[in-house]
C-alpha positions in Angstrom: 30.8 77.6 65.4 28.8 75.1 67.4 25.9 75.6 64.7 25.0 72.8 61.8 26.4 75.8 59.3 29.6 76.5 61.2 30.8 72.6 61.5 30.1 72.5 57.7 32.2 75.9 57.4 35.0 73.8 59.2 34.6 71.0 56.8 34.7 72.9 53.9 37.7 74.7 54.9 40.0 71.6 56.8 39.3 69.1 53.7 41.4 71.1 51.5 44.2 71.3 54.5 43.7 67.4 55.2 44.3 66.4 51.7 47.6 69.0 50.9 49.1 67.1 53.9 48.2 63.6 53.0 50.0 64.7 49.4 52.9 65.5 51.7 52.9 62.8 53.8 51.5 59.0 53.4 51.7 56.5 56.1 53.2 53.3 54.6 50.7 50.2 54.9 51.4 48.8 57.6 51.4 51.5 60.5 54.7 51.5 61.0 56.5 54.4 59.0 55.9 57.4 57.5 56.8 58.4 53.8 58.2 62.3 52.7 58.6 63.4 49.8 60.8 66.6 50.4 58.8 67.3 53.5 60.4 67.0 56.7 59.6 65.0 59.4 59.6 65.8 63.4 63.1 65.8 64.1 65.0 64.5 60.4 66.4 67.3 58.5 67.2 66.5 55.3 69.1 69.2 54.5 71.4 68.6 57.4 71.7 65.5 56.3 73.5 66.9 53.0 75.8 68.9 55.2 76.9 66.3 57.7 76.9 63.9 54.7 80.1 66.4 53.2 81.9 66.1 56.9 81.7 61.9 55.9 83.1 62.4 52.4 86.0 64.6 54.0 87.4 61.4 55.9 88.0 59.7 52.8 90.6 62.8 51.8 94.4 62.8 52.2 95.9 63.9 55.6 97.1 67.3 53.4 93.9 68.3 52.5 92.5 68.1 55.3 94.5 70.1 58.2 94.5 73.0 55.4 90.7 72.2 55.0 91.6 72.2 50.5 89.8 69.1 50.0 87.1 70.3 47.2 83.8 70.0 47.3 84.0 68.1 50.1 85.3 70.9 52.1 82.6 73.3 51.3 81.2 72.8 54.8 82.3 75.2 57.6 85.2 74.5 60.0 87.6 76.4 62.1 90.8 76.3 59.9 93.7 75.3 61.7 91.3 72.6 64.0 91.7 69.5 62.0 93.0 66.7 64.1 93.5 63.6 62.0 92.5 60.0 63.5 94.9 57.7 62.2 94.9 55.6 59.7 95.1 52.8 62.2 98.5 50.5 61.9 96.8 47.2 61.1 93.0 48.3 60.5 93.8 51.3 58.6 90.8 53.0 59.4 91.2 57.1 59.5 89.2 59.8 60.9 89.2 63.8 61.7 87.8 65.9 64.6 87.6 69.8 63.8 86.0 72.3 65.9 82.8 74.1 64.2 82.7 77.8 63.5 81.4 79.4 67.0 77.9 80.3 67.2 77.9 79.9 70.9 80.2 80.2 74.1 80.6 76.0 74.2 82.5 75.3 71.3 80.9 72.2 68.9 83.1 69.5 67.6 82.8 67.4 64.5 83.9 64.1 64.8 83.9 61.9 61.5 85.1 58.5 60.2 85.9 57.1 57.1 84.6 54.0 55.1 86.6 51.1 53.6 88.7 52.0 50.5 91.6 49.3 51.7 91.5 45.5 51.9 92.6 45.3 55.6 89.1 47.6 55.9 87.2 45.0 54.8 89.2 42.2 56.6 87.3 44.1 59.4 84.1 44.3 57.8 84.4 40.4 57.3 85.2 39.3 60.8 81.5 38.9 61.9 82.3 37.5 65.4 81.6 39.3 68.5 83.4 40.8 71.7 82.4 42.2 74.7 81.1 46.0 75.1 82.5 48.6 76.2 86.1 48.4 75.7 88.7 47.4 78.0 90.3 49.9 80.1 86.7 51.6 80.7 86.2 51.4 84.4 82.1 51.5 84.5 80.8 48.6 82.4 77.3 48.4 84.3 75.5 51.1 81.8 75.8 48.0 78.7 75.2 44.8 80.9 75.4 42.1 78.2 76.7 44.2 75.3 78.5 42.6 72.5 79.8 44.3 69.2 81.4 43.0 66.0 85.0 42.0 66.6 86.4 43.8 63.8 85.0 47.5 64.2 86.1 47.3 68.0 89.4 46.2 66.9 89.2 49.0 63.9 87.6 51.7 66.5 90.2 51.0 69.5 93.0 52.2 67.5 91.7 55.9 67.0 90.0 55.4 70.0 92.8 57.1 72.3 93.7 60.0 69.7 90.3 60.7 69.7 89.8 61.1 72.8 92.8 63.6 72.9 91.4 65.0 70.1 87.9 66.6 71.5 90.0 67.4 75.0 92.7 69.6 73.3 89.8 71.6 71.4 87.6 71.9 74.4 84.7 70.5 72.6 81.5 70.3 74.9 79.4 69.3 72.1 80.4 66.6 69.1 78.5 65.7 66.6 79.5 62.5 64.7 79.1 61.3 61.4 80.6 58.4 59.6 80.0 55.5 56.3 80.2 52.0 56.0 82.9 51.0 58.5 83.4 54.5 59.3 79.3 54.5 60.2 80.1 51.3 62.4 83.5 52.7 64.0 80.9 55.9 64.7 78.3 54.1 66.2 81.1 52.4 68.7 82.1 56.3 69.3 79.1 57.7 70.1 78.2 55.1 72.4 81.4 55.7 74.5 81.1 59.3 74.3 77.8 59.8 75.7 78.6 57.6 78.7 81.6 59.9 79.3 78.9 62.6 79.9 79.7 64.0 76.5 76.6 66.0 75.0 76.7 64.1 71.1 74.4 65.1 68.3 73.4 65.4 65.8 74.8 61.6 64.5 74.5 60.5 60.8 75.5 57.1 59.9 75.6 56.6 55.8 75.0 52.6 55.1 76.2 51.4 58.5 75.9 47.4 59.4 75.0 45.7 62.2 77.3 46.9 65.1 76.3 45.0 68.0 73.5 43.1 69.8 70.1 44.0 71.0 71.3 45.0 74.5 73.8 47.2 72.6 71.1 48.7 71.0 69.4 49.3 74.1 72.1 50.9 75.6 72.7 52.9 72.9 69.2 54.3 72.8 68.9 54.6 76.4 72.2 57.3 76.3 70.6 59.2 73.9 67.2 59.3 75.8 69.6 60.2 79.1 70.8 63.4 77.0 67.4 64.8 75.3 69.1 63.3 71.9 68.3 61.5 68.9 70.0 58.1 69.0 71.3 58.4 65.7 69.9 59.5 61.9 70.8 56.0 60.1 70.6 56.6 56.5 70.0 53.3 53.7 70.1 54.2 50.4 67.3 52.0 49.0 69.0 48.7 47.8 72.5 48.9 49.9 73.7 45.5 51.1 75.7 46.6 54.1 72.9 47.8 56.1 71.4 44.4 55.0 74.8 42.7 57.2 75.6 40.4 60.0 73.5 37.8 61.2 69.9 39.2 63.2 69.5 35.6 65.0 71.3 33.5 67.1 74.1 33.1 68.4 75.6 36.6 67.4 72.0 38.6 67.4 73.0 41.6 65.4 70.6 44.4 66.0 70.1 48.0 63.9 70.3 50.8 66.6 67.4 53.5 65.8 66.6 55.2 63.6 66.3 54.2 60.7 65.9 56.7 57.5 65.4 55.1 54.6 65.6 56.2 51.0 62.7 54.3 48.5 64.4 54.9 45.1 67.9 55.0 44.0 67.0 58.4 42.8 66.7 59.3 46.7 63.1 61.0 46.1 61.6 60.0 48.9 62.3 58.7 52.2 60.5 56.7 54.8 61.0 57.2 58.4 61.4 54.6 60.3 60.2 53.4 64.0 62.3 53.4 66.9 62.9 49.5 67.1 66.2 49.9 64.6 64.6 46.8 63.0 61.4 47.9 60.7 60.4 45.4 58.7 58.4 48.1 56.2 61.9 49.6 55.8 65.3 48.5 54.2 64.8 45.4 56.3 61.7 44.4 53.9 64.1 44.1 51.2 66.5 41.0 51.8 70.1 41.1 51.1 70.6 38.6 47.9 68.4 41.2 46.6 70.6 44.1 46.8 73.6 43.3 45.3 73.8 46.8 43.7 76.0 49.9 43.9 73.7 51.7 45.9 75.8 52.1 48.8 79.0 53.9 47.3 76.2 57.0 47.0 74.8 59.0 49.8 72.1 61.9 49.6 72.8 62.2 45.8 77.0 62.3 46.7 79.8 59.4 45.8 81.4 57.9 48.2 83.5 56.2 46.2 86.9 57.1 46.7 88.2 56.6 42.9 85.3 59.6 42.5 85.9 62.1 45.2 87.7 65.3 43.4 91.6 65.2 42.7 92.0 68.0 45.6 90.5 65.2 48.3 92.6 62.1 47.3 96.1 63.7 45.8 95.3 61.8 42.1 
């Protein structure tokens, strides 16, 4: 093929190839991340996304529903019955949560951990409360692997109160691998979980967080991405549907310096068509960050890959109405 005819016969037959893919896949203006439409990039799986999406409905259900695993459509994802743990609801943040060991594939059992979003005013009391605390919480003994870390006041406030049963949680199912999942508040409280978990030597993935805000400071961020790097994992698969405000939240300057931990997956439409993948910084600018918040006062963030998660529209079998 190192002939004039055989480099044409190359051209002839990789144009085709070049331009199928370029259909598939168009890198957004500025360099900086890459548009799908139904095609998957290295490492996001959309369809996984879906099911781990279910797992963050489920936390919104009734404490009946699920320990017998009945909680409609939500439950339509696999679980060892008989697992469920429930993680609260806190007494004074009255954030909830569930781990549940996964059906086994292998001989180290897998563990899904999953918060819930805000459906009750004290919720959002902690959503509100935009000042900051030191990272990681007390009572952890090694602080030297988040040197400078600071998070939102009210999600460590919200997260130390299922902090403990969680813990007890993945130790009485022998979990050696957790993956974590959350929305909203419960996406924040996740984020907080995740970060503690992996410097516990805990093995965490995959992690989907639906319309999280801001949960701590760049050297949280840091942190958090250094863990992940530490294990072979994806930080996290962050996930904005298009005009959501609360990924838009807290304050990206000084004094608080709110920073996005990676990555970022964002959804272009409000029809979720298409998605753009994001670069590592947490902080695109071609991404939801393009869009500014007084923008996006919409009700794109009570829906999640196509699913409500509003709790007034999760099926009678999930929230005992």
């Amino acid at each position: 093929m190192g002939t004039a005819s055989g480099r044409w016969a190359l051209l002839f037959l990789g144009l085709p190839c070049l331009c199928l893919l370029l259909c598939l896949l168009r890198r957004d203006a500025t360099g900086r991340g890459w548009l799908m439409r139904r095609a998957a990039p290295a490492g996001f799986d959309e369809s996984e996304a879906r099911l781990y999406a279910h797992y963050a409905q489920a936390a919104f259900c009734e404490r009946g529903a699920l320990t017998t695993w009945t909680c409609g459509s939500p439950c339509e994802v696999p679980i060892q019955r008989g697992s469920v743990r429930m993680l609260g609801p806190g007494a004074d943040w009255e954030v909830q949560g569930f781990v549940a060991a996964m059906p086994q594939g292998t001989a180290r059992r897998r563990c899904i951990v999953a918060f819930r979003g805000s459906i009750a005013l004290l919720n959002w009391v902690a959503d509100a409360s935009f000042t900051t605390m030191p990272w990681p919480p007390a009572g952890v003994n090694d602080t030297a692997w988040c040197p400078g870390c600071r998070v939102h006041k009210g999600f460590l406030m919200a997260y130390d109160e299922l902090r403990a049963d969680m813990l007890l949680a993945i130790r009485d199912l022998h979990c050696a691998r957790v993956a974590v999942v959350g929305h909203s508040l419960g996406a924040a409280v996740a984020t907080l979980a995740v970060s503690e978990l992996r410097q516990r030597s805990m093995r965490v993935g995959p992690v989907y967080l639906f319309g999280s805000p801001r949960v701590g400071n760049g050297h949280f961020a840091k942190a958090f991405e250094a863990a992940a790097e530490h294990q072979g994992d994806v930080p996290s698969w962050r996930i904005v549907h298009f005009h959501d405000p609360v990924p838009r939240l807290w304050l990206t300057g000084p004094p608080f310096d709110y920073t996005h931990v990676p990555g970022e997956v964002y959804y272009i439409d409000k029809a979720s068509t298409a998605f753009r993948v994001c670069n590592a910084t947490g902080e695109d600018e071609s991404c939801s960050a393009a869009t500014p918040l007084w923008r996006c006062i919409t009700d794109d963030h009570l829906t999640y890959m196509n699913m409500t998660f509003a709790h007034k529209r999760l099926p009678s079998e999930c929230t005992g109405r």
